[in-house]
C-alpha positions as CSV (number, residue, x, y, z in Angstrom):
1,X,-0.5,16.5,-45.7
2,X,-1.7,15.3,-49.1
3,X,-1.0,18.9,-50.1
4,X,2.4,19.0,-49.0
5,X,2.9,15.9,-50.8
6,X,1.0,16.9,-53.8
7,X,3.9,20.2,-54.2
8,X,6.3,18.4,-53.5
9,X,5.6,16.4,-56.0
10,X,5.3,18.7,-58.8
11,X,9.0,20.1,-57.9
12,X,10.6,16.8,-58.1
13,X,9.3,16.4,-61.5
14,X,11.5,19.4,-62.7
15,X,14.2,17.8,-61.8
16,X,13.6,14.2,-62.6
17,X,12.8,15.4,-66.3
18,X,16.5,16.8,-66.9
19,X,17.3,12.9,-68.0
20,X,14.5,12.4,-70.6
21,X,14.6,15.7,-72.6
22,X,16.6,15.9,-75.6
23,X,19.8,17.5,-76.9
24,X,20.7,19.1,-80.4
25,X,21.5,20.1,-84.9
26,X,22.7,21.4,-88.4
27,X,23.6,23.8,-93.0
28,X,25.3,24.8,-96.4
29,X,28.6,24.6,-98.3
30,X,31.0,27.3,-98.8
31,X,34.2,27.1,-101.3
32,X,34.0,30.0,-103.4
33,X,36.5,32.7,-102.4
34,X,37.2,36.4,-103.9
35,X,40.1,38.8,-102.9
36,X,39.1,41.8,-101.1
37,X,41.9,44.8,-100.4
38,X,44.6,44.1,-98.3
39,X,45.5,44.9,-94.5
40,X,47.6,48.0,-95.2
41,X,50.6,46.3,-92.6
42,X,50.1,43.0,-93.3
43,X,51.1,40.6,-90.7
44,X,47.3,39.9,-90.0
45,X,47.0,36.8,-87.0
46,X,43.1,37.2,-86.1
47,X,40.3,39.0,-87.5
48,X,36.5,39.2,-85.6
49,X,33.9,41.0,-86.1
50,X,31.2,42.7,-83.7
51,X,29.4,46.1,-83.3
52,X,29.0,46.4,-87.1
53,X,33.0,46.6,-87.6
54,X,35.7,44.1,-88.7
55,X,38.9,44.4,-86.7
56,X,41.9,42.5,-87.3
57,X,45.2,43.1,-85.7
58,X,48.6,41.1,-85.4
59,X,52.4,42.0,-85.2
60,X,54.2,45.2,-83.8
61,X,50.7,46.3,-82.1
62,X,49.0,46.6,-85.5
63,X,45.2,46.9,-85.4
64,X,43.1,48.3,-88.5
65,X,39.2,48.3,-89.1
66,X,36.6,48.2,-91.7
67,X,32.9,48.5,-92.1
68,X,33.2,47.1,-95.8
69,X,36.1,45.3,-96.2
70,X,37.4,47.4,-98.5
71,X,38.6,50.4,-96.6
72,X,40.4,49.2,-93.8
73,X,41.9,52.4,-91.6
74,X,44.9,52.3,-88.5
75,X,43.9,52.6,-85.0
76,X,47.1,53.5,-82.5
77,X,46.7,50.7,-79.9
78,X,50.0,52.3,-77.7
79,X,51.8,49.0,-77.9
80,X,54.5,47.3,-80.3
81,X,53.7,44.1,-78.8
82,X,52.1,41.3,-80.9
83,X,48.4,41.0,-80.7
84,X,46.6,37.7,-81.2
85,X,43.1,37.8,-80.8
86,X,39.9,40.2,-80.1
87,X,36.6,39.8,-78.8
88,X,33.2,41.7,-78.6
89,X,31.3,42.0,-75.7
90,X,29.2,44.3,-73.3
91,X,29.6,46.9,-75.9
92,X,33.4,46.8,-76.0
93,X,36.2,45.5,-77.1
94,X,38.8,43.6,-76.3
95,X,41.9,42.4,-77.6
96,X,44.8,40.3,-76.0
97,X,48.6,39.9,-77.0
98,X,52.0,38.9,-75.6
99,X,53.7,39.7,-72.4
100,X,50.1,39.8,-70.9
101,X,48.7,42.3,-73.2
102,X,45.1,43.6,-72.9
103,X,43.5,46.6,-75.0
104,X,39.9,48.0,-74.6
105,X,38.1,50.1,-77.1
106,X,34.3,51.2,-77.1
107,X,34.0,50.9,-80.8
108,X,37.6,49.7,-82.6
109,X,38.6,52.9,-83.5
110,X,40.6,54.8,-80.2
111,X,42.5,51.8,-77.8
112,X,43.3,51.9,-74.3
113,X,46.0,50.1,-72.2
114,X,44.4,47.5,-69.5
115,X,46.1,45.9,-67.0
116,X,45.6,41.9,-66.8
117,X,48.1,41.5,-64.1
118,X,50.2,39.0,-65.5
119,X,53.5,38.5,-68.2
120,X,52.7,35.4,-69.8
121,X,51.9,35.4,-73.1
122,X,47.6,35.7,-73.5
123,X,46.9,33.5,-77.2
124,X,43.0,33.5,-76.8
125,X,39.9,35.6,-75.9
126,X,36.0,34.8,-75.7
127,X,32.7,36.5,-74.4
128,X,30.1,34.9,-72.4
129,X,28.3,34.6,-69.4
130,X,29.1,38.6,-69.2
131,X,32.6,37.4,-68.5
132,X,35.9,38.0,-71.1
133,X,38.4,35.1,-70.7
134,X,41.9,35.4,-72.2
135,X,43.9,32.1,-71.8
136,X,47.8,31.8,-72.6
137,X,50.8,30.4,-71.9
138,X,51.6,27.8,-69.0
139,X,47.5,26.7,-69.0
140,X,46.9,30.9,-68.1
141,X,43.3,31.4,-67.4
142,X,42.0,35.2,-66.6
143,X,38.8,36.5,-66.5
144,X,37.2,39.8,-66.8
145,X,33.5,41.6,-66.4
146,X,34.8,44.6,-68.5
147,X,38.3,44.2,-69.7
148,X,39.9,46.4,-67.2
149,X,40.1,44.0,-63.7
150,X,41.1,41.0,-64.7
151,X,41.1,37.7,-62.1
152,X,43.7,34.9,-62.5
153,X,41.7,31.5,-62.7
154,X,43.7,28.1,-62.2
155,X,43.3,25.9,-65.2
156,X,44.7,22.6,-63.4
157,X,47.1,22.5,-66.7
158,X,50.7,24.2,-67.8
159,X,50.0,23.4,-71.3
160,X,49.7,26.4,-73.4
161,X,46.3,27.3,-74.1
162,X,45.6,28.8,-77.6
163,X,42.1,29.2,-78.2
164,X,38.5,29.7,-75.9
165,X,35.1,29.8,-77.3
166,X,31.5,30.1,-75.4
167,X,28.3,28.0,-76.1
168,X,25.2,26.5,-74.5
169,X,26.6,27.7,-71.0
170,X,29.9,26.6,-71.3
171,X,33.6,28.2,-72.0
172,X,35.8,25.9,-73.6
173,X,39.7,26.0,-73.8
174,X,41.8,24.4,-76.1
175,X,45.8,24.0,-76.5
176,X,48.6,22.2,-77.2
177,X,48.7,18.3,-76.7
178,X,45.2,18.0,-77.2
179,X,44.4,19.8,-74.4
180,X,40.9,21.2,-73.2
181,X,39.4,22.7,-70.9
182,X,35.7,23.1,-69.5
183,X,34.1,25.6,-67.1
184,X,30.7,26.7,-66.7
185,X,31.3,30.6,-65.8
186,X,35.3,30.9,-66.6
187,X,36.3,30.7,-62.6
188,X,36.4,27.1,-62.3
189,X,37.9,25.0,-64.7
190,X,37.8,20.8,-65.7
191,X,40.4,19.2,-67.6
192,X,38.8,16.7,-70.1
193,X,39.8,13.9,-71.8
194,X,40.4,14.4,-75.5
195,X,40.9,11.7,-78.2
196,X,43.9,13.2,-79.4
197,X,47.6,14.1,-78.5
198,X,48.2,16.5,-81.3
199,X,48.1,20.1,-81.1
200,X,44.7,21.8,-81.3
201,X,44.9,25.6,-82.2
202,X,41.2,27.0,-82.3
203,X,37.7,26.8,-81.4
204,X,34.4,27.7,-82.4
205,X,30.7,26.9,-81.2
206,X,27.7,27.0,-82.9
207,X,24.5,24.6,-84.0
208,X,24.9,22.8,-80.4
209,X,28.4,21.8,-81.5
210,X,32.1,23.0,-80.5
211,X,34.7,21.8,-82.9
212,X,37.8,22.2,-82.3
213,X,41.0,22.3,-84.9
214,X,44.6,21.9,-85.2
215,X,46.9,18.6,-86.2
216,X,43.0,17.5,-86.9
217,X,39.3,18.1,-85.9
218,X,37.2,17.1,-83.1
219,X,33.4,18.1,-82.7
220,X,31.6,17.4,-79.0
221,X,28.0,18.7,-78.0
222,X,29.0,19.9,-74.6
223,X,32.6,20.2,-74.6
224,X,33.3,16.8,-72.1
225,X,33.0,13.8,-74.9
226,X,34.6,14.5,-77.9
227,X,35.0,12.6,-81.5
228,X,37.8,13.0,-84.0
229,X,36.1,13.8,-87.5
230,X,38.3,15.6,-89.4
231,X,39.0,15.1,-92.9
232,X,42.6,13.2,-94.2
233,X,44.8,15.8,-94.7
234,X,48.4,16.7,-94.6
235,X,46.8,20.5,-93.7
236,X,47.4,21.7,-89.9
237,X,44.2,23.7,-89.1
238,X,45.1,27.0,-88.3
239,X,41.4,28.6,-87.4
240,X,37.7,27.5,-87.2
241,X,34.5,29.6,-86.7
242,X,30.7,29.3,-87.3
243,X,28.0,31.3,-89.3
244,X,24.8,30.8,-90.5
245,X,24.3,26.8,-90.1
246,X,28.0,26.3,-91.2
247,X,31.8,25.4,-90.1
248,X,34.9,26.6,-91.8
249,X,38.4,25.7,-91.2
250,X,41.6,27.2,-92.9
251,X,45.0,26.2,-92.4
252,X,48.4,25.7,-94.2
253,X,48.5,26.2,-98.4
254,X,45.4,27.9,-98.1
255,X,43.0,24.9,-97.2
256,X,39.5,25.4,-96.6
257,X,37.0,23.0,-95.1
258,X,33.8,23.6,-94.4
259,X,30.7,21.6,-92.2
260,X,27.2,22.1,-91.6
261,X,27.4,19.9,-87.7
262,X,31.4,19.4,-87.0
263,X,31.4,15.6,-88.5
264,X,31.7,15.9,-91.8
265,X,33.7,18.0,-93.9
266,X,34.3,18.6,-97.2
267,X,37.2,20.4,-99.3
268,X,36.9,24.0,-100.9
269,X,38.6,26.1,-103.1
270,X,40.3,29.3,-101.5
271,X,42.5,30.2,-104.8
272,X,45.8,30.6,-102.7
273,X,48.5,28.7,-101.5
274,X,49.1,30.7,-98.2
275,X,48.8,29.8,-94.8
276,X,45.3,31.1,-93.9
277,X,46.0,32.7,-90.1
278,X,42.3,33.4,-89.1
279,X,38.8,32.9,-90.6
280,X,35.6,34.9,-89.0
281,X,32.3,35.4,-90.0
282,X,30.5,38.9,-89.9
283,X,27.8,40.8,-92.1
284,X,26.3,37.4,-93.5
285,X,29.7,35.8,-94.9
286,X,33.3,34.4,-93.6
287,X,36.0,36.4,-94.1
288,X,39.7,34.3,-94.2
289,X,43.3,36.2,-94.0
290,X,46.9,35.3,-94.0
291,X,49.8,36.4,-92.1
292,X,51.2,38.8,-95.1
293,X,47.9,41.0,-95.1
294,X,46.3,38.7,-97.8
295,X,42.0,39.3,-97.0
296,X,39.4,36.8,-98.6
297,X,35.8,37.0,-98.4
298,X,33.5,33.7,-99.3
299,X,30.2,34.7,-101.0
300,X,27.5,35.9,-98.8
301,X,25.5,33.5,-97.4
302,X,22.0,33.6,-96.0
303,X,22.2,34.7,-92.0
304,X,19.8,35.3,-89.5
305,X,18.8,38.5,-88.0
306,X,17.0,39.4,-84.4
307,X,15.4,42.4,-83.4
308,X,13.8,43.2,-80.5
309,X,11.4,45.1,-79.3
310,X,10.8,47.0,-76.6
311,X,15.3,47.2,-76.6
312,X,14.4,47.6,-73.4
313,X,11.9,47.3,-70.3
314,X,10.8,49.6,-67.9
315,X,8.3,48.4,-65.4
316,X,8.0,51.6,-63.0
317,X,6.7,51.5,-59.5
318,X,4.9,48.6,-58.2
319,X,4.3,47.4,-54.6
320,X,6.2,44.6,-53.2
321,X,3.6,41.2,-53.3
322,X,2.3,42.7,-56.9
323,X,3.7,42.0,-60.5
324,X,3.4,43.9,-63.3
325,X,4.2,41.7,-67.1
326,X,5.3,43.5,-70.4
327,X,5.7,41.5,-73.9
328,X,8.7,41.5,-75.5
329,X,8.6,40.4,-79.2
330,X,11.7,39.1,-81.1
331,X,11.5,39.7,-84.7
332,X,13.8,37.5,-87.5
333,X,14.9,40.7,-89.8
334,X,17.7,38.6,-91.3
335,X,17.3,36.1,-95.0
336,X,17.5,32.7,-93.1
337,X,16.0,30.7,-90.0
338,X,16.1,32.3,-86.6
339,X,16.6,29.7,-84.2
340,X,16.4,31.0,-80.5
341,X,18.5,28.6,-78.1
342,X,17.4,30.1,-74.5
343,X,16.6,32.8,-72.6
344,X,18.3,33.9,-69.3
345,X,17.7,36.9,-66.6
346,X,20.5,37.6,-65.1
347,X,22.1,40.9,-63.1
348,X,22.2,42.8,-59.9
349,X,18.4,41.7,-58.6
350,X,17.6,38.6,-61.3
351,X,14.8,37.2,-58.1
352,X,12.9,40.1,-59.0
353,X,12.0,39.2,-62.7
354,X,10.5,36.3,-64.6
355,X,10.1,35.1,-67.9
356,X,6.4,33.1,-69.0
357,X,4.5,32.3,-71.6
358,X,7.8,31.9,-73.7
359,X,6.8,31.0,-77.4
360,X,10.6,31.8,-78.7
361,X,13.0,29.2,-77.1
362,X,13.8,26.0,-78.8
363,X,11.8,27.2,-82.1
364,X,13.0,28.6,-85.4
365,X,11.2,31.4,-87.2
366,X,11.0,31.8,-90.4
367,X,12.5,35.7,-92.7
368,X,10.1,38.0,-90.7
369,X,8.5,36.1,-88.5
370,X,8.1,36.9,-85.3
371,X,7.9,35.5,-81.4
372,X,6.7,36.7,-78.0
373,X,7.7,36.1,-74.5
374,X,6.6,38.0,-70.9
375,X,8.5,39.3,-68.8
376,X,6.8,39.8,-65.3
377,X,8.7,41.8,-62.6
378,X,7.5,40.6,-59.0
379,X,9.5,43.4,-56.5
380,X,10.3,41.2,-53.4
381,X,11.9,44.2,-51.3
382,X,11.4,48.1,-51.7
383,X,14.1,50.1,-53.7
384,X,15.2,50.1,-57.1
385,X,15.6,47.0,-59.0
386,X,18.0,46.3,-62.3
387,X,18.5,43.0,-64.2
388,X,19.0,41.9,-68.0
389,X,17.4,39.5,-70.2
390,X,20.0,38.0,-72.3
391,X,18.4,36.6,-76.0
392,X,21.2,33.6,-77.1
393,X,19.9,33.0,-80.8
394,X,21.6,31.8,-84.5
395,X,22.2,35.2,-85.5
396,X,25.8,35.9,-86.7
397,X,26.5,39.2,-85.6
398,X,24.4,39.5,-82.5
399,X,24.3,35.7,-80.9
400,X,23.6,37.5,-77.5
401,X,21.0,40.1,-77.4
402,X,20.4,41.2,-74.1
403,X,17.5,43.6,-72.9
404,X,17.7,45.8,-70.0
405,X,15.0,45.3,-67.3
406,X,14.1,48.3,-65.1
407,X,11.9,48.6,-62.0
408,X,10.8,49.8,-58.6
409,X,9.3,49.3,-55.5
410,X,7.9,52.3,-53.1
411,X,5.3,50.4,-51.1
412,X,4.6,47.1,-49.5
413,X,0.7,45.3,-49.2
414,X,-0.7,43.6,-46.6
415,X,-1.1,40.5,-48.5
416,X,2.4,38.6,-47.5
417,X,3.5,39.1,-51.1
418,X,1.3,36.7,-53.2
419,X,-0.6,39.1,-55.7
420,X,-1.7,37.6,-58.6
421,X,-0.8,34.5,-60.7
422,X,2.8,35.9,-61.8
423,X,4.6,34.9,-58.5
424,X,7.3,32.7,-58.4
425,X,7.0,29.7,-56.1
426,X,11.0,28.9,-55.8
427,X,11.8,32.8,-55.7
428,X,9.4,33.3,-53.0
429,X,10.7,30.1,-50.7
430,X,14.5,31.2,-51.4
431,X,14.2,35.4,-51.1
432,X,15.9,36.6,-48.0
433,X,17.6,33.2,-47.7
434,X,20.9,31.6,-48.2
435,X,19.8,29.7,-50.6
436,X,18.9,32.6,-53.3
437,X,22.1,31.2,-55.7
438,X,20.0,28.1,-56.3
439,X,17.9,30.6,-58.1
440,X,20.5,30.5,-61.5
441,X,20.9,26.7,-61.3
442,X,16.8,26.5,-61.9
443,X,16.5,28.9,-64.3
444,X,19.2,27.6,-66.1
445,X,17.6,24.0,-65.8
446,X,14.5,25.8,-66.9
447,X,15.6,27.6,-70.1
448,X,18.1,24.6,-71.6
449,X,16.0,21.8,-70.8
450,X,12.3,22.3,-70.0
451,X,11.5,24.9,-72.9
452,X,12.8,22.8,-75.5
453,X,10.1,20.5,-75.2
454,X,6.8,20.9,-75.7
455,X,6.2,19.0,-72.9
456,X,8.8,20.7,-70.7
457,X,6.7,24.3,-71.9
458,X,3.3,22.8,-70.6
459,X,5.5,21.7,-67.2
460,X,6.9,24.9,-66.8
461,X,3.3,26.3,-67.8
462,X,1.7,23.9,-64.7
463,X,4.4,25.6,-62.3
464,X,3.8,29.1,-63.1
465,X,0.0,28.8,-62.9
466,X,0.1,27.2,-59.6
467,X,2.8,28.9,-57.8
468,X,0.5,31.6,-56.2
469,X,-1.8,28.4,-55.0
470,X,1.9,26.9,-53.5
471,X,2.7,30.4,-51.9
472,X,-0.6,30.6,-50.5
473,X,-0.2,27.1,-48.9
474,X,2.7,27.7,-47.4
475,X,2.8,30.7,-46.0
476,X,0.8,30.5,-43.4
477,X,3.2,27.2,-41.8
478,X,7.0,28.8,-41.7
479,X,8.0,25.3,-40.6
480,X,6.9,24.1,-43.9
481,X,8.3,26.5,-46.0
482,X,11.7,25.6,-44.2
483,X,11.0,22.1,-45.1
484,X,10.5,23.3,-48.5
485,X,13.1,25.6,-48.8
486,X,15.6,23.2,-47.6
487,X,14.0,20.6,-50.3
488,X,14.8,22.4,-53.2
489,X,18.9,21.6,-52.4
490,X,18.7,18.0,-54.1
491,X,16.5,19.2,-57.1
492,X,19.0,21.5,-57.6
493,X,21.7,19.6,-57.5
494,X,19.6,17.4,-59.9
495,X,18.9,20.3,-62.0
496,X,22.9,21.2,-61.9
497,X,23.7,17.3,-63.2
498,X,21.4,17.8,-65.9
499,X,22.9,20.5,-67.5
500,X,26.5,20.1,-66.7
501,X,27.1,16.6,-67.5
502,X,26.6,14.3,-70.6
503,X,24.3,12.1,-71.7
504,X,26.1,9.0,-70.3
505,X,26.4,10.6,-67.0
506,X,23.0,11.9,-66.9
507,X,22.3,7.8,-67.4
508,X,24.0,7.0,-64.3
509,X,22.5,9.6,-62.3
510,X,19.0,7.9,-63.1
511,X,20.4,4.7,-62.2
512,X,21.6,5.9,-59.2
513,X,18.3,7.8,-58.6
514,X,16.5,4.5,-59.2
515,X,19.0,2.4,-57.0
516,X,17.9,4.8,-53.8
517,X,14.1,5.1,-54.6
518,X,14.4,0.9,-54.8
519,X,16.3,0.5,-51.5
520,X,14.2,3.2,-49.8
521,X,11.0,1.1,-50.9
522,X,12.8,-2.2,-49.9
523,X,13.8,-0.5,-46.6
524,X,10.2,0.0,-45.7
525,X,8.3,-3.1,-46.4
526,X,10.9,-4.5,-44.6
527,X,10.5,-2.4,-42.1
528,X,6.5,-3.1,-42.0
529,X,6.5,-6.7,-42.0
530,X,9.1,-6.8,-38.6
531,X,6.1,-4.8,-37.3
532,X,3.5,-6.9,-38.1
């Protein structure tokens, strides 16, 4: 039994750790501001960038692209409706209007009609999580995988939702009365408390910061406690985004703040008096435009750049119980610090692959440096097997870079499936299970909080070398490995509270933690000296 107890001890570290590892940083200034040629129709409400193309659309359906800035050419997007915003993702994109108006195009050139299901008007559009979520009108929340089938979401609001972003895990809403909105994956959404009643019209995420702007600014690390920190102004805040270590903002009489972290923000010169509509940052500078065409672009700045390679993994044919690990190295190409935040595997059979020995996460690499990371694929049933690996890092035009991962199985050993010292404990106790989902909630746990320490790394290290010692233990005793199995459900709801909920929160959770251990303890001496 000292075994069992000696396991189960090293799991319950992982989860105990969540409340003692850390959280997050900050850049430059930006006020310089030249005019580049204008939208050839004007009328320009958002303007993004993705793919190695600008797009920006607006009123009566209008939509025009540029590689430069300077060449900006038409693309028929089949509706006069008004379009008010655009996202890249999954190799597409996307772009939302009124009347529930949704457009896909592969590249930004040739648009196709989608069908979102719904009237209201759609005001906002963000990728992450492999998920496109527009929200609108009447707190309207819909999500998508591709942009064609979307899903309505309830938002727990009618307030009018202008603007979504995606960071660190988390899709964040905001709207009018200073409302916003949380949610993890885009399906399920949390109405949090905001310390303001005024309008907010935009958000952006980047440095481990979401700030959001409108009748002012607010800034928040996770998107559920939020301060107020933006400058005196009479300005209203139109639009906010994030490049290269830095904040802008632009608004009414062409105001331009800028921020390194979302606290403190400080005045620039844009050189018009226009209401600035949308601001974006693409190709290593921030590009601002108003409603009557007018384009600006601030001098370049220096960006970050990640290149991969393999682009992607094949593992070929190995048997179920075996693993076979590849290298991946990430490379920063760019003129500034690469800072990757996390790793995740995710797809159609994510228990079949692993990352180890990951020297990228939670470290920043200097102009052509470089990082490495395995990938192990351990097959756990025959067939073919499919999953990505998904890179989130500081780099401007690629913040997600995601690696396709490949593999078979054709055969099956003898040896209960414990090869060699790749195997994955937790996989192994959950595979075949109904408890398989608790797979994401770990590896999440795993890649925001215990590789962005060093001692998290060595834990994570101590897990990985000893899980084929833990598989080996257990199974031979299937009433253990029930016992086991059924003991990872509190870690992970540990695991969960860790990276869903805020510092203050993750106090109380230790307290309460504390409070049970305590009476537990209390229960049994009591318990001893009645006996004795």
């Amino acid at each position: 039994m000292k075994g069992v107890r000696t396991h189960f001890g090293l799991l319950a570290v992982f989860g105990l750790l969540a409340v003692f590892l850390p959280e997050h940083s900050p850049g430059e200034t930006v006020d310089r501001w030249v005019w580049r040629n204008p939208s050839p129709g004007g009328n320009l409400l958002r303007i993004s960038y993705g793919g190695g193309v600008f797009v920006a659309l607006g009123k009566g359906g209008a939509i025009y692209t540029s590689k430069d800035l300077s060449t900006w050419v038409p693309a028929a997007s089949g509706t006069e409706n008004l379009l008010s915003d655009v996202a890249h993702g999954n190799h597409t994109f996307v772009a939302v209007g009124v009347n529930g108006t949704v457009l896909t195009s592969p590249k930004g050139d040739t648009w196709g009609l989608g069908n979102s299901g719904t009237g209201s008007n759609l005001n906002g559009l963000a990728y992450g999580h492999d998920t496109f979520v527009a929200v609108g009108d009447g707190g309207a929340i819909f999500t998508s995988s591709d942009g064609f089938a979307w899903a309505v979401r309830e938002s727990g609001t009618r307030q009018a939702l202008k603007k979504v972003a995606y960071g660190d895990g988390t899709f964040v809403a905001v709207g009018l009365h200073g409302t916003v909105l949380t949610s993890p994956t885009g399906a399920e959404w949390s109405l949090q408390p905001a310390p303001t009643s005024g309008h907010l019209e935009s958000i952006a995420y980047g440095g481990g910061t979401f700030a959001a702007v409108g009748e002012t600014i607010l800034a928040s690390p996770d998107g559920i406690a939020w301060t107020e920190s933006g400058p005196r102004t009479n300005h209203r805040f139109r639009s906010v985004a994030y490049g290269s270590g830095l904040f802008v903002a632009v608004g009414d009489d062409g105001a331009v703040f800028t921020s390194p972290d979302g606290s403190v923000w400080t005045p620039g010169e844009s050189g018009v008096r226009l209401s600035l509509s949308t601001v974006t940052y693409g190709d290593g500078s921030f590009v601002a435009a108003a409603k009557d065409g007018t384009i600006l672009q601030a001098p370049s700045v220096p960006a970050a750049r990640i290149s991969v390679s393999p682009p992607s993994m094949d593992f070929g044919s190995i048997n179920v119980g075996f693993s076979s690990i590849q290298t991946l190295t990430a490379t920063n190409s760019g003129s500034a610090g690469l800072t990757i935040n996390r790793m995740a595997i995710g797809g159609v059979n994510v228990i079949d692959f692993i990352t180890q020995n990951d020297q990228c996460t939670a470290k920043t690499m200097a102009v052509s440096a470089s990082c490495t990371v395995q990938v192990v694929f351990s097959p756990h049933a025959l067939g073919s097997k499919s999953a990505t690996l998904s890179i989130y890092s500081n780099d401007p035009s690629t913040p997600t870079t995601v690696v396709p991962l490949s593999g078979s199985s054709s055969g099956i050993t003898p040896s209960s499936g414990h090869g060699n010292n790749s195997y994955c404990f937790i996989s192994w106790l959950v595979d075949g299970s109904a408890l398989e989902k608790l797979l994401d909630i770990f590896r999440e746990f795993r890649d925001i909080f215990l590789l962005r320490t060093a001692a998290g790394q060595t834990l994570a290290k101590i897990y990985y070398d000893q899980s084929p010692s833990l598989v080996l233990f257990f199974a031979p005793h299937p009433s253990w490995s029930e016992i086991a199995r059924w003991g990872l459900v509190p870690l992970a709801a540990v695991a969960y509270s860790a990276v869903h909920t805020s510092s203050g929160e993750k106090a109380l959770l230790l307290a309460w933690i504390i409070g049970l251990l305590k009476g537990w303890w209390v229960f049994r001496r009591t318990s001893w000296r009645k006996r004795s």
